[in-house]
C-alpha positions as CSV (number, residue, x, y, z in Angstrom):
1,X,38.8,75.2,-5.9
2,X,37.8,71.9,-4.0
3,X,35.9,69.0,-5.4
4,X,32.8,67.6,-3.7
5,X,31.6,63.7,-4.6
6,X,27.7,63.9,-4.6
7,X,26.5,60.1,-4.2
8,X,24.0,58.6,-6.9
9,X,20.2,58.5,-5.9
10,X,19.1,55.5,-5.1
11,X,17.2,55.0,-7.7
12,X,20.0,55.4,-10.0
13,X,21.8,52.6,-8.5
14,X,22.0,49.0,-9.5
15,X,22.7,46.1,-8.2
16,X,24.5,43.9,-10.7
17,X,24.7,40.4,-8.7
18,X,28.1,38.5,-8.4
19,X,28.6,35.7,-10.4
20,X,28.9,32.4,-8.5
21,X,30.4,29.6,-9.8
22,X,30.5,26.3,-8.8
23,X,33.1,23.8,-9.1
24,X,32.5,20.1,-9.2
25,X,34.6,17.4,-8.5
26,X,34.8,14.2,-10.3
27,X,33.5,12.4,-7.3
28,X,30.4,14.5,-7.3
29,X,29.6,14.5,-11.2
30,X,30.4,10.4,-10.8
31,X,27.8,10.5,-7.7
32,X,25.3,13.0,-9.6
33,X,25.5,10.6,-13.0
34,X,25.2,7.7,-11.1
35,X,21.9,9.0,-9.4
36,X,20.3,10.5,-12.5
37,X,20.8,7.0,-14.6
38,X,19.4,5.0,-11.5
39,X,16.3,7.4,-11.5
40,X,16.1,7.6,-15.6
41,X,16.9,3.6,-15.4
42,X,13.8,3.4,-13.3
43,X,11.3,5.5,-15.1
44,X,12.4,4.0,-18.5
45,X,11.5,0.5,-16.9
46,X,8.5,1.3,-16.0
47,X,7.4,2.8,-18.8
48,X,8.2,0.0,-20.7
49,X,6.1,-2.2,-18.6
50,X,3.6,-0.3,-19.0
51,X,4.0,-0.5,-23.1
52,X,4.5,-4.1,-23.1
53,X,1.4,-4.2,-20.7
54,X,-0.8,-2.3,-23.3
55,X,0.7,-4.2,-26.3
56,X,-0.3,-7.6,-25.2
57,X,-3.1,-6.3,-23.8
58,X,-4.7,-4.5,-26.6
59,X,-6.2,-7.5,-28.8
60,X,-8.6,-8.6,-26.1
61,X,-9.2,-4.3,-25.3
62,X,-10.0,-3.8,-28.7
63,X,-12.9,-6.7,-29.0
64,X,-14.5,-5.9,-25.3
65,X,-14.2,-2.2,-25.5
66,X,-15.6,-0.9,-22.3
67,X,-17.6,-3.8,-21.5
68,X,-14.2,-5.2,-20.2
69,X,-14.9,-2.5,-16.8
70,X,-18.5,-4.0,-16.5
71,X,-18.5,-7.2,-17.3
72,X,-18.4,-9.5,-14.3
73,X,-17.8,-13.2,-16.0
74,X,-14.7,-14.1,-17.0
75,X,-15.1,-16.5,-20.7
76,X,-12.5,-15.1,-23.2
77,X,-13.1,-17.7,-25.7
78,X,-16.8,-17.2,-25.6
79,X,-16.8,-13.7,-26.0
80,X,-17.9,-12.6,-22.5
81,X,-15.1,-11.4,-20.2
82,X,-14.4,-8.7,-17.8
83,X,-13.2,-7.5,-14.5
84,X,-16.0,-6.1,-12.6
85,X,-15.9,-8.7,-10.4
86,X,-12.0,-9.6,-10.2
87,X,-11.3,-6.0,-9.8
88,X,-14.4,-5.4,-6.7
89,X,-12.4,-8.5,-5.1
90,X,-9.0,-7.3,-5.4
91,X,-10.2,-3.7,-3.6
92,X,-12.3,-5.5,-1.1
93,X,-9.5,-7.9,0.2
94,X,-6.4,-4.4,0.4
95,X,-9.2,-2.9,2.5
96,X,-9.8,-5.2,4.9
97,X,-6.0,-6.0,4.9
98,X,-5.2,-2.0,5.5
99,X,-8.2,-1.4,7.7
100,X,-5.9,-4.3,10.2
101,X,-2.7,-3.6,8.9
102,X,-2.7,0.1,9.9
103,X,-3.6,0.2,13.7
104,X,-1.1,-3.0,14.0
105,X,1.6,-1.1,12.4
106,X,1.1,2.1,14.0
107,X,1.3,0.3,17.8
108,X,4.6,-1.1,16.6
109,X,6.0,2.3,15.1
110,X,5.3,4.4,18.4
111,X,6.4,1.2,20.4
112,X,9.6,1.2,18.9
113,X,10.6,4.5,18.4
114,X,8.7,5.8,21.9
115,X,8.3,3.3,24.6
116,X,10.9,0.3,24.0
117,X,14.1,-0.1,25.5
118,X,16.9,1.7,24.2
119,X,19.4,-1.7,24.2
120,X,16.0,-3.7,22.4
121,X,14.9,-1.1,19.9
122,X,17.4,-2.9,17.1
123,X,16.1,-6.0,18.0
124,X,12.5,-5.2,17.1
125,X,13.7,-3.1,14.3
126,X,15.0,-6.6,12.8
127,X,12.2,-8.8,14.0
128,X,9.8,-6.0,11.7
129,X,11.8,-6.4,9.4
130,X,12.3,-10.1,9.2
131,X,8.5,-10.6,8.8
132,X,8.4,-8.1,5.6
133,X,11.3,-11.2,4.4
134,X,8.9,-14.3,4.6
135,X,7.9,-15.6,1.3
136,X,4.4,-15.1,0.3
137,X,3.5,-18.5,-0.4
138,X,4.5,-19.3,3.6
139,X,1.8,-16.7,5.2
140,X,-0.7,-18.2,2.5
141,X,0.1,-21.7,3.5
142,X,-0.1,-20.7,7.3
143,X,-4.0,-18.7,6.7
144,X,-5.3,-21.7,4.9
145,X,-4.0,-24.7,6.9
146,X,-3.7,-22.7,10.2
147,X,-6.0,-19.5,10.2
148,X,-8.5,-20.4,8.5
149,X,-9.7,-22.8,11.1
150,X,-9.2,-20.2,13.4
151,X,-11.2,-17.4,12.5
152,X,-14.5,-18.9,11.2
153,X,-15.4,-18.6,14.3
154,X,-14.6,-15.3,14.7
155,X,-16.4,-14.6,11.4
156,X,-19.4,-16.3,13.0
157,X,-19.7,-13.9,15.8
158,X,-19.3,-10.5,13.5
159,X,-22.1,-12.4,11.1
160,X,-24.2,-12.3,14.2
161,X,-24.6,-9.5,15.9
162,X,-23.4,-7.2,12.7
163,X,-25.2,-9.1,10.1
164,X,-27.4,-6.0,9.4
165,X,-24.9,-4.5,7.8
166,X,-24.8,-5.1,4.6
167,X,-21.2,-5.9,3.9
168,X,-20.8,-8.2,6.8
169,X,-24.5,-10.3,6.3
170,X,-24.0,-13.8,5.3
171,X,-26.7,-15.7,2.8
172,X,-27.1,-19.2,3.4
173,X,-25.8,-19.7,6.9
174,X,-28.1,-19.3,10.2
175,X,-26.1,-17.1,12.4
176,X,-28.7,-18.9,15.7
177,X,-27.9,-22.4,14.6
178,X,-24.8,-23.7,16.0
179,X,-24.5,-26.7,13.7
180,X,-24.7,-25.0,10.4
181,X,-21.2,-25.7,8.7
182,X,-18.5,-23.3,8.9
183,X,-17.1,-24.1,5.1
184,X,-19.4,-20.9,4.1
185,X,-17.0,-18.6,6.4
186,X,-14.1,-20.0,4.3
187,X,-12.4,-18.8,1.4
188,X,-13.5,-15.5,2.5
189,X,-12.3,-11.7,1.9
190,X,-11.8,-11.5,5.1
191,X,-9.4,-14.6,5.5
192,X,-7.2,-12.9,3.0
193,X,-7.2,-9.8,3.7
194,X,-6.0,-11.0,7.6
195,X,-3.2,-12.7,6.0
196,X,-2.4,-10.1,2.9
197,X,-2.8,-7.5,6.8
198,X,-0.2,-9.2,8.2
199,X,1.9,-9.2,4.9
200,X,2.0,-5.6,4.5
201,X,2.3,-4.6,8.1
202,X,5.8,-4.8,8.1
203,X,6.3,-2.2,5.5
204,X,3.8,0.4,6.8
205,X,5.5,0.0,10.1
206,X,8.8,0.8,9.0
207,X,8.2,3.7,7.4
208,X,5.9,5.6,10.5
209,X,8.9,4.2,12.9
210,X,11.1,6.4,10.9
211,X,8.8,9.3,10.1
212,X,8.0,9.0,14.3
213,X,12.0,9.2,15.2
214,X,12.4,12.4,13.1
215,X,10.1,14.4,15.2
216,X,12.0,17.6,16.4
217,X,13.2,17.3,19.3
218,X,12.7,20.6,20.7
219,X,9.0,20.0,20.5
220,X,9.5,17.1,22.3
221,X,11.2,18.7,24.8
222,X,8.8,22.1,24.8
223,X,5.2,19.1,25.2
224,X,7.4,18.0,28.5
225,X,8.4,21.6,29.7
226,X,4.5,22.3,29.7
227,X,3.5,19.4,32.0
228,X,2.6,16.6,29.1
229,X,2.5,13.0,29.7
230,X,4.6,10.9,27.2
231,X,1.0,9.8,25.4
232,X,0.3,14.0,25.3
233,X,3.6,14.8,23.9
234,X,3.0,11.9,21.2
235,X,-0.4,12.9,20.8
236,X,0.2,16.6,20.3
237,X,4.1,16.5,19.0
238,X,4.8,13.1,17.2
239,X,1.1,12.2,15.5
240,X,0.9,15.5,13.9
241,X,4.3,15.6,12.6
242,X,4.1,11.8,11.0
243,X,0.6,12.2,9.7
244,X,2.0,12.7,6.2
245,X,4.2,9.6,6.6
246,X,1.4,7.5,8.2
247,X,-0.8,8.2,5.5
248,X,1.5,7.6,2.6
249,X,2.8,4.1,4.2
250,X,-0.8,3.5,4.4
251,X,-1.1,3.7,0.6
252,X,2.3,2.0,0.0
253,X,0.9,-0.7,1.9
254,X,-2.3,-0.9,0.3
255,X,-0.7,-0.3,-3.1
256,X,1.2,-3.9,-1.8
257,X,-2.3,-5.4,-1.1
258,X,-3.6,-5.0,-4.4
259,X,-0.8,-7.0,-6.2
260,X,-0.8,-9.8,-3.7
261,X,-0.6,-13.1,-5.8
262,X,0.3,-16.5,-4.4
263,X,-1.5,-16.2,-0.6
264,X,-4.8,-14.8,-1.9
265,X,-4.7,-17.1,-4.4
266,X,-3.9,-20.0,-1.8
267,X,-7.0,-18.9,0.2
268,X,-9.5,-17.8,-1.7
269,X,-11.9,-19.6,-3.7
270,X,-12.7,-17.9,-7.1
271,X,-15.6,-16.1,-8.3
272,X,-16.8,-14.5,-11.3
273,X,-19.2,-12.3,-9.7
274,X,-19.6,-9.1,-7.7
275,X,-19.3,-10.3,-3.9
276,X,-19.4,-7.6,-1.6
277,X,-19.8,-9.7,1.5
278,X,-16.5,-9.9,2.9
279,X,-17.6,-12.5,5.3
280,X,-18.6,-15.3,2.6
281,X,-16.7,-17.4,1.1
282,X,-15.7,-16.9,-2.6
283,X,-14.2,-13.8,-4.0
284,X,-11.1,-13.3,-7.0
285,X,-8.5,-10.9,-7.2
286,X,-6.4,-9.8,-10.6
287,X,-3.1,-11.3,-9.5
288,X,-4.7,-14.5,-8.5
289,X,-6.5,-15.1,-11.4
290,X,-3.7,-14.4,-13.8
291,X,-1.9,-17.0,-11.6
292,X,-4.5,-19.4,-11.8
293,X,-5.3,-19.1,-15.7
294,X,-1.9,-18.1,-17.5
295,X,-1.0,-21.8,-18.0
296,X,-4.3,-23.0,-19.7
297,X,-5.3,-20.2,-21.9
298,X,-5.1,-19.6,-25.3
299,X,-3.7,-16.9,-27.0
300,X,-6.3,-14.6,-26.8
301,X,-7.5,-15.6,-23.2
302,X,-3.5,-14.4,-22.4
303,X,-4.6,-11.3,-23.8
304,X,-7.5,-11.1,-21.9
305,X,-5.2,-11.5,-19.1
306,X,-3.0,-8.7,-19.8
307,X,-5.3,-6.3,-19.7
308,X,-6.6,-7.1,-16.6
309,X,-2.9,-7.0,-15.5
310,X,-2.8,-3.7,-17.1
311,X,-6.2,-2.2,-15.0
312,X,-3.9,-3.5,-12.1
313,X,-0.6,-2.0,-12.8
314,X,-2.5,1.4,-13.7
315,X,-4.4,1.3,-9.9
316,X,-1.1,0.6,-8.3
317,X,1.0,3.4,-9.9
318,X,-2.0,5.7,-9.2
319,X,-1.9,4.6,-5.4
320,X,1.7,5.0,-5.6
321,X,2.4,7.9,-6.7
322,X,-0.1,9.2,-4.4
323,X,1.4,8.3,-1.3
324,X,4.9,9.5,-3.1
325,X,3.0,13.4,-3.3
326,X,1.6,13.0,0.2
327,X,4.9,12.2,2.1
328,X,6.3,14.7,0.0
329,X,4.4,17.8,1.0
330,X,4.3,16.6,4.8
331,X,6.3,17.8,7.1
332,X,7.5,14.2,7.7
333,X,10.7,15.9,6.2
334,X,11.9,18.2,8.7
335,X,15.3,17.2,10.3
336,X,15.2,16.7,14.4
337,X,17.1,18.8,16.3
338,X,18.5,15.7,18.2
């Protein structure tokens, strides 16, 4: 009598997956704990800025209610504050300042990481750097003693022959008379945001020199294979692969922009109403007028000053963490095959 083995359907078989276990070492838990605190540290901070923010912030909230986002004077003690205007001036000048910042910073990125020298790309690398180091108060020092002069005239010409658009007109100066006094191009959005432009360009351009270099490779090489120029092969290869990156160090910069303090507040000349001209002087920004109030306010002007730092430190996390989501899901992440 012989036996015969007659194999289970397959249906009747089931896969019972192998346990896998992983082993740790104490360097790696001590690396892993180390990381998770520094990212919990963070958070925790934050958070409790944030708290402290809306603490201080909520004596002058709670008598303005939401007049405080319409209101365009700026009179705690009388009753009648708000930061409608402070908050229209804070946007107007990051715009302006990213609208310069990001073409500069762009040429840099793909000069650096495409076209320079190999035995001088370190050297720009630290020069790019160096300018992100410069104290504040030096580029505000350097726009109003040095640029200012400078670009009034400048300011002149776009008055002239774009005046009729609204954003760029200029009341009380004749654009045809070449006597009128150039103190009403002064003190200007646009004089800040040059300087807050060349403050933040730094930063953008570090980060698209470093999205730019991780472009694969072999795409590089393929673009070439096919007959590209170099300005193809970037056009086609590198801007498409960095487009994530570029736009997120856009919004880091501009998130930078909004919270410039002591050069804006060098420049400009404050405000308390809407000013959408960018070319005329006078505007205000949050971070300048906290600068230029905290010392002679009372208790409940301070208040009053918290929250608009509180409006400020919301718009910034918001701008942010949206750049943080955008590099994210961009394909700024791949690793080259160089």
């Amino acid at each position: 009598m012989t036996a015969t083995f007659v194999p289970p359907a397959a249906d009747e078989v089931q896969d019972v997956p192998r346990k896998v276990t992983e082993k740790v070492g104490a360097s790696d838990r001590f690396f892993r704990g180390i990381a998770r605190g520094s990212g919990i540290t963070v958070l925790a901070i934050m958070s409790f800025v944030g708290i402290f923010l809306a603490a201080r912030a909520t004596e002058a909230l709670k008598s303005s209610g939401f007049s405080f986002l319409t209101t365009q004077a700026w009179e705690p003690d009388g009753g009648n504050f708000g930061i409608a205007a402070i908050i229209v001036g804070t946007v107007l000048i990051a715009l302006v300042a990213i609208v310069i910042a990001i073409p500069l910073a762009t040429a840099v990125a793909l000069y650096i990481s495409e076209y320079a020298p190999r035995q001088l790309k370190a050297t720009f690398i630290s020069l790019v750097d160096l300018m992100a180091a410069v104290p504040s108060i030096v580029y505000g020092l350097w726009g109003f003693f040095f640029l200012q002069g400078h670009v009034t005239g400048l300011a002149r010409w776009i008055a002239t022959y774009f005046g009729w658009i609204p954003f760029l007109s200029v009341e009380g100066a004749d654009p045809t008379d070449p006597l009128s006094p150039p103190t009403v191009y002064t003190s200007s959005s646009f004089i800040a945001g040059i300087v807050v432009a060349l403050m933040v360009a730094p930063i953008i351009c570090s980060i698209m020199r470093e999205v730019f270099s991780q472009a694969p490779a072999g795409e590089r090489e393929g673009a070439y294979a096919l007959g590209a120029t170099r300005w193809g092969m970037i056009r086609d290869v590198v801007l498409p692969f960095g487009k994530g990156g570029m736009i997120g160090g856009s919004m880091l910069g501009l998130g930078r922009a909004l919270g410039e303090t002591i050069a804006v507040y060098i420049i400009i000349s404050p405000v308390f109403v809407i000013q959408p001209r960018i070319l005329e002087g006078g505007t205000s920004s949050v971070s300048s007028l906290i600068a230029l109030r905290y010392g002679a306010s009372s208790n409940f002007a301070i208040s009053a000053l918290f929250a608009a730092g509180l409006a400020l430190f919301i718009m910034t996390l918001i701008v942010n963490f949206a750049a943080s989501t955008i590099v994210a899901r961009s394909r700024s992440g791949a690793e080259s095959d160089a």
